[in-house]
C-alpha positions in Angstrom: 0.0 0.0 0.0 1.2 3.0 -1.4 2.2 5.5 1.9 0.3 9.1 2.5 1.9 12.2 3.3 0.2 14.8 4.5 1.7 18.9 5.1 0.1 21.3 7.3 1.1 24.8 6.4 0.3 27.7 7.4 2.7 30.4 5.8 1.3 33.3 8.0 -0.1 33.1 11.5 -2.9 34.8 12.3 -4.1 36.5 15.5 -0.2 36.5 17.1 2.0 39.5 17.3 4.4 39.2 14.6 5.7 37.2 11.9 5.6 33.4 12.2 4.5 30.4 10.3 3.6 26.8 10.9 4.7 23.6 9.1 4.0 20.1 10.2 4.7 17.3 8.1 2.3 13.5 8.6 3.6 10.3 6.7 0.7 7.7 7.7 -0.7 9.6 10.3 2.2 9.5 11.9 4.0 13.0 12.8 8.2 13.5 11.1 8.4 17.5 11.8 7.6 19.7 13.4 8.6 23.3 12.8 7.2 26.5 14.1 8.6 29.2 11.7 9.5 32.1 13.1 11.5 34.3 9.9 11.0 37.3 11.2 14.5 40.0 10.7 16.4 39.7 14.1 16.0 42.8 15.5 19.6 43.3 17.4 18.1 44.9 20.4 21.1 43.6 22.5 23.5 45.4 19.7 22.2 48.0 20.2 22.6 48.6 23.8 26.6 48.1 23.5 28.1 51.7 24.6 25.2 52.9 25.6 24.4 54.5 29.2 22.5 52.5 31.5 20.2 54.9 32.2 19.1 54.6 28.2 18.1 51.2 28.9 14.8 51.3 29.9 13.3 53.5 27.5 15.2 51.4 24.6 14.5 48.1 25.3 10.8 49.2 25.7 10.5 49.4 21.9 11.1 46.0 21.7 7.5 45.3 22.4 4.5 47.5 22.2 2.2 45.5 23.9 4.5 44.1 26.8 6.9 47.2 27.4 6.9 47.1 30.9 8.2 44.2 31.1 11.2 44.9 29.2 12.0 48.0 31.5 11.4 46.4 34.7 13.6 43.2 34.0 16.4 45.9 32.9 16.0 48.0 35.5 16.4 45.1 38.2 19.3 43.4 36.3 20.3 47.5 37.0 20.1 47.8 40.4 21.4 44.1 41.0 24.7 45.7 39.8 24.6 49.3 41.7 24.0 47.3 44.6 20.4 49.2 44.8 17.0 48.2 46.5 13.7 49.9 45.9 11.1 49.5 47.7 8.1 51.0 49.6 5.9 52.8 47.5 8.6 53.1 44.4 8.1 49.1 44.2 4.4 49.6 45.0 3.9 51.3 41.8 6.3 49.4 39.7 3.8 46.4 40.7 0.7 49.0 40.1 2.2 49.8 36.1 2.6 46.0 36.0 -1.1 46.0 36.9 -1.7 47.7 33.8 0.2 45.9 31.5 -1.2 42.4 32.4 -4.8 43.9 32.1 -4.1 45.5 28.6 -2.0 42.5 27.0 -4.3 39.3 28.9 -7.7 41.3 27.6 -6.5 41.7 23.9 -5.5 38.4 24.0 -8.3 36.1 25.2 -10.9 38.5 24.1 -10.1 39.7 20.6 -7.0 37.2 19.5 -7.9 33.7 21.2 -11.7 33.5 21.9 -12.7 33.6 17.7 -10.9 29.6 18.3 -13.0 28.8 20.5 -16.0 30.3 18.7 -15.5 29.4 14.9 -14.7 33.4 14.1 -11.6 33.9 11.9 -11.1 37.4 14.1 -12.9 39.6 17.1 -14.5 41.7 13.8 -16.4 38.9 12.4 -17.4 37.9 16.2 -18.1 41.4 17.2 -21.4 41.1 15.0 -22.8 38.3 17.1 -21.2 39.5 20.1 -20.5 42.6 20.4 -21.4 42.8 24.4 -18.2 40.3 25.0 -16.0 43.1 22.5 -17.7 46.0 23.9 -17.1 45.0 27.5 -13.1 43.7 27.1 -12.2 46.9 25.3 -13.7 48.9 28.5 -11.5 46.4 30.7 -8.7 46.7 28.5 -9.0 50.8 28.1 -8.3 50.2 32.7 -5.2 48.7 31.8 -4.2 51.2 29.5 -4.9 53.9 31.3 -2.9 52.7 34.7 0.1 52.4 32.1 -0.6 55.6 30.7 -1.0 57.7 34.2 2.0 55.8 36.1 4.4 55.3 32.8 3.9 58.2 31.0 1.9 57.0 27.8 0.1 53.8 27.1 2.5 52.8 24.0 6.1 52.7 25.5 6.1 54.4 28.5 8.9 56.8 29.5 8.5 57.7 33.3 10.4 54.3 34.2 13.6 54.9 35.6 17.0 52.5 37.3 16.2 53.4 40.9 12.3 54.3 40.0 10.9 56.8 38.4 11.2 60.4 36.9 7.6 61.7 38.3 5.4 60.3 41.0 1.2 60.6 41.3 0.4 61.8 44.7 -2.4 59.8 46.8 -5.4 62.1 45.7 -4.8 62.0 42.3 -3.6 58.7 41.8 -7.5 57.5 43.5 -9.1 60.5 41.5 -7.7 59.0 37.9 -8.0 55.1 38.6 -10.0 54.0 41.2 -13.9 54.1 40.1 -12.7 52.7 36.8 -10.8 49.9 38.4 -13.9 48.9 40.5 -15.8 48.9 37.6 -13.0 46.6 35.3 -12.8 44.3 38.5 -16.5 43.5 37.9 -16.1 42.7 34.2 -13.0 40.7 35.1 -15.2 38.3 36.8 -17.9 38.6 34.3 -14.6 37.3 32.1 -13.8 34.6 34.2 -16.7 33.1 34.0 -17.4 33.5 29.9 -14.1 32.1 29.0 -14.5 28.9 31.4 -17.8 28.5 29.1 -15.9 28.0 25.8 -16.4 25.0 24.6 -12.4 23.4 25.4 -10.6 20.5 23.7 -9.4 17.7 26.0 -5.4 17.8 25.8 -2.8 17.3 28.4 0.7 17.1 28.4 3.1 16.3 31.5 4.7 20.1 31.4 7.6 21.7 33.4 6.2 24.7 34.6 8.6 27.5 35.1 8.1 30.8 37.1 9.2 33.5 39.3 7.9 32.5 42.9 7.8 35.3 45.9 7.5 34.2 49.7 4.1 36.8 50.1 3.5 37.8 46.4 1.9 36.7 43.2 4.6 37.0 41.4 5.8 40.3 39.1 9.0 41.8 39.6 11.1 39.8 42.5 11.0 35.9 43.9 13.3 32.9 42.9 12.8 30.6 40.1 10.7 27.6 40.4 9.6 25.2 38.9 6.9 22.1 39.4 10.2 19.6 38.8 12.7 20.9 41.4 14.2 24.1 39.9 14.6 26.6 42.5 17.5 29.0 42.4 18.1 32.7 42.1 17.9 34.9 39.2 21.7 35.5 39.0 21.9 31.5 38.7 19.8 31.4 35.0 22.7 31.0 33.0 23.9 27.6 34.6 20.5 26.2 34.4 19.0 27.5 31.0 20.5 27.2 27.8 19.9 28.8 24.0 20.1 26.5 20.6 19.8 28.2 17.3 17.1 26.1 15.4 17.1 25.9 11.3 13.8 27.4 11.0 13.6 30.0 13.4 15.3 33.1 13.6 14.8 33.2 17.5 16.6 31.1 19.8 15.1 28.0 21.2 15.7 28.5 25.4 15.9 24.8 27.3 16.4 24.1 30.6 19.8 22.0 30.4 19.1 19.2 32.4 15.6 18.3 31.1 14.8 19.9 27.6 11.5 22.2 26.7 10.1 24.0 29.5 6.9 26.0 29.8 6.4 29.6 30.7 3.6 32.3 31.3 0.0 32.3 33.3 -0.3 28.6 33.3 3.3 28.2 35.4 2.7 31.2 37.1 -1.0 29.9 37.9 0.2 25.6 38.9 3.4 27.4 40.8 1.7 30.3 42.7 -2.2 29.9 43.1 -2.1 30.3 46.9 -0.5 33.6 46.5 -3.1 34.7 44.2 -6.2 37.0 46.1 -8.5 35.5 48.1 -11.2 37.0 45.2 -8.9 35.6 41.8 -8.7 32.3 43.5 -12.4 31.9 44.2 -12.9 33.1 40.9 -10.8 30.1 39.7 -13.0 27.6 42.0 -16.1 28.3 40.7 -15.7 27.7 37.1 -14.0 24.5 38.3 -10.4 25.1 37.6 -9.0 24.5 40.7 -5.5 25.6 41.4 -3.4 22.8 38.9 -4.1 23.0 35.4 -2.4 21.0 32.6 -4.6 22.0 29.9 -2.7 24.3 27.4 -6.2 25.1 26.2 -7.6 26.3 29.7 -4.7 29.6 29.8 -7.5 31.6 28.0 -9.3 31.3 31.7 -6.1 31.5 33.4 -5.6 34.9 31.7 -8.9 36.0 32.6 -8.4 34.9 36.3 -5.0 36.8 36.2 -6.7 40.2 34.7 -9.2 39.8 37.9 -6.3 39.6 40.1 -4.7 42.5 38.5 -7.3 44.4 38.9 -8.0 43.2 42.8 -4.2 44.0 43.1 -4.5 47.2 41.7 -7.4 48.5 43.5 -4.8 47.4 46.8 -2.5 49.4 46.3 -4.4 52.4 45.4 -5.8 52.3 48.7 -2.8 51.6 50.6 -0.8 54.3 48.6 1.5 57.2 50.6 3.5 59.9 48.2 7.4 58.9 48.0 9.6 61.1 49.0 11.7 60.7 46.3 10.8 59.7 42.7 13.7 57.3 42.5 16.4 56.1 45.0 20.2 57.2 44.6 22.0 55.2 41.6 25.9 55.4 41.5 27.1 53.4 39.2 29.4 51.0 39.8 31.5 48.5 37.1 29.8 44.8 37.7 27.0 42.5 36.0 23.9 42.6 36.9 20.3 39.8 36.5 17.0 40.8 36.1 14.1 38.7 35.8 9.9 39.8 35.7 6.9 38.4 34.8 6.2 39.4 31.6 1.8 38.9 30.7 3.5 35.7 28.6 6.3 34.6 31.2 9.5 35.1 32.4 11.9 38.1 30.5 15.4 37.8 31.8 18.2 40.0 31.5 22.0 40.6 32.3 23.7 43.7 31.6 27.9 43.9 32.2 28.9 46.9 33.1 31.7 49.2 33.3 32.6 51.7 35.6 31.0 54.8 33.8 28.2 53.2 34.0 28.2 51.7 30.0 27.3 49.1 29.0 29.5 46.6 27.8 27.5 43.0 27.2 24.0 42.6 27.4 21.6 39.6 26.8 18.0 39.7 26.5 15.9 36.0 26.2 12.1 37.0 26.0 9.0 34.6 26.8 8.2 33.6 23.9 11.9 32.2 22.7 11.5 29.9 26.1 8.0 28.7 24.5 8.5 27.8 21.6 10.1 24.1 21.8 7.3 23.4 24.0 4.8 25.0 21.4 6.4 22.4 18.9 6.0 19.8 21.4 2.4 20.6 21.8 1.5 19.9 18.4 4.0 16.4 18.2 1.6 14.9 20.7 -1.9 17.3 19.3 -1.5 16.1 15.6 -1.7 12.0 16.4 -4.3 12.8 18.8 -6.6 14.5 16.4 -5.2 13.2 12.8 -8.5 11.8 11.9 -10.3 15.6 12.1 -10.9 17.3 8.6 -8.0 18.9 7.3 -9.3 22.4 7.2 -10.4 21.4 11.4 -6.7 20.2 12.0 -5.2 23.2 10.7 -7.8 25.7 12.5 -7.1 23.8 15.8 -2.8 23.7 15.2 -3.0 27.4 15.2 -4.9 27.8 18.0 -2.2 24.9 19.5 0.2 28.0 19.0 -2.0 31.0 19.7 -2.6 28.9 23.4 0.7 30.7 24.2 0.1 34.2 22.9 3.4 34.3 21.0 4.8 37.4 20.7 7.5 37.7 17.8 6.9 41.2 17.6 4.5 44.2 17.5 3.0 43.6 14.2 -0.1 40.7 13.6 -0.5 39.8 10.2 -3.2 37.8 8.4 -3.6 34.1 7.5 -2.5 32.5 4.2 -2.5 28.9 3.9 -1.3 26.5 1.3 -1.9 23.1 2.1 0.1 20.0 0.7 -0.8 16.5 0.2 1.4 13.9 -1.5 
């Protein structure tokens, strides 16, 4: 009997941030490759830093993303401070958790509500859905426009904010105005958070588990964000300044970002659903009741199930939020003392799709000398591949049209951002 072959292709992703492509090659409903395509132009962010003061840092490495640029200048302005020796806390760290707030809120609505829920739904976008749903649209742009707008007052503007600083920040709200600006419209997003919660537990979910490594930043008292050790569900538990011994890069063929491993063990998995299995008893006592009552509980191994994990996290954002509003008392000081000091330095946050580590060398002027950047999504992406190894056999006998709907939402299960840009789908479809 002659053998079949069978190509899934998709030459354009839709619905992610960025460039990217998927290929997956069948021979007798068995799966040979594997390969998610990522051909975006490297962008040589970390270039780009050579020479340049540290105190340019933050507001460069913040155009590396548009939707997650907080993230990028908190884990370089801790990788900062590690090396100066600095600690900030009090109400500086308060509100570098607070504009944290805002970015999880703005980047978790966008995604489950306008990139990930038309899977679940049969829609090919949020347009298309918006006609027979426009309540659900209507309601996460409101929630999202809370996120915004916390970015926008604390950081400066919504898009790249500017008012982050190495030892803080350049201009601080005072109490009044920081309730006056936020709070009523923070209330009213924690309400629709639940509401959220709730409608993305009711999408209809495939059945798919895999045995994952979970990997995440875990604090003693905190759901995590900015500070904690490195964890995972397998044993890993070591400082930030250790991630080089444990984690490795490898360039693959196909991609033009680095696939991240752990070196001992292979593919590991980052974002809500590690955060979530790793940390749910330091999530609010509101978030995690949430979580109960849609039956979730607090382990999760569904890839599938991180659009309700997202949705729980926007809650606890916005419960988190709301706390420190309240709890709020005027710095001071803007920013702590920096003196730089010739050294290197780690940094390591909780970006909305996992951990974003950095190291910075340098010298003493304060320039910097070496730096080294590995985003979420680069740690992802082997186990995104692995995903779809063990997906494909599972569902090989689905119409081809179905398989290659459902591979992409395989993908879009970890929000990949390759960049700022999403472009549409193309397909071409290959059978031998």
């Amino acid at each position: 009997m002659k053998s079949k072959t069978t190509t899934i292709k998709v030459d354009y992703l839709a619905r992610v941030e960025g460039e990217g492509g998927l290929y997956v090659k069948v021979k007798d409903k068995n799966v040979t490759d594997v390969q998610l395509r990522i051909f975006e132009p490297p962008r040589f962010f970390e270039a780009f830093l050579l020479g340049r003061d540290y105190s340019e840092v933050p507001d460069i490495t913040a155009r590396i993303c548009g939707i997650c640029p907080v993230a990028y200048q908190m884990s370089s302005v801790h990788a900062m401070e590690n090396a100066f020796g600095i600690t900030v806390d009090g109400p500086l760290r308060e509100l570098r958790r607070l504009i944290y707030c805002g970015e999880w809120i703005e980047s978790h609505v966008l995604h489950f509500s306008m990139l990930h829920a038309p899977d679940f739904l049969g829609y090919p976008d949020a347009i298309q859905m918006a006609k027979d749903h426009p309540e659900i649209v209507q309601a996460a742009l409101k929630l999202k426009k809370a996120g915004n707008d916390i970015v926008t007052f604390i950081g400066g503007r919504e898009i790249h904010p500017i008012n982050v600083r190495v030892g803080g920040f350049y201009k601080v709200p005072n109490r009044r105005e920081l309730k006056r600006r936020l709070k009523d419209q923070l209330e009213e997003a924690r309400e629709i958070a639940k509401v959220a919660v709730d409608w993305t537990a009711s999408l209809p979910c495939p059945d798919f588990e895999r045995d994952y490594e979970y990997v995440a930043l875990q604090h003693p008292d905190e759901y995590p964000y900015n500070e904690g050790r490195l964890v995972s569900n397998k044993g890993l538990d070591i400082g930030i300044h250790e991630y080089p011994d444990y984690f490795a890069e490898e360039h693959v063929a196909h991609s033009t970002a680095l696939h991240s491993v752990l070196k001992a063990r292979g593919a590991y998995h980052v974002g809500p659903l590690a955060r979530y299995n790793l940390n749910f008893d330091r999530l609010s006592p509101m978030a995690q009741e949430a979580a109960r009552n849609v039956g979730l509980g607090s382990q999760c191994y569904n890839p599938f199930k991180s659009i309700v994990v997202r949705a729980v996290e926007t809650l606890y954002a916005c419960d988190e939020a709301l706390r420190i509003i309240d709890s709020y008392e005027m710095p001071d000081e803007p920013a702590v003392k920096v003196e730089p000091r010739a050294g290197v330095g780690h940094g390591c946050s909780e970006a909305p799709r996992g951990i974003l580590y950095h190291r910075y060398r340098i010298d003493d002027e304060g320039n910097i000398r070496d730096a080294r950047i590995i985003p979420p999504t680069s740690q992802n992406q082997k186990t995104i591949e692995n995903d779809l190894w063990q997906f494909v056999p599972q569902n090989i006998n689905t119409a081809h049209d179905k398989l290659t709907w459902q591979c992409e939402q395989v993908i879009r299960n970890y929000d990949p951002c390759i960049s700022c840009s999403t472009h549409f789908l193309k397909l071409h479809i290959e059978q031998e």
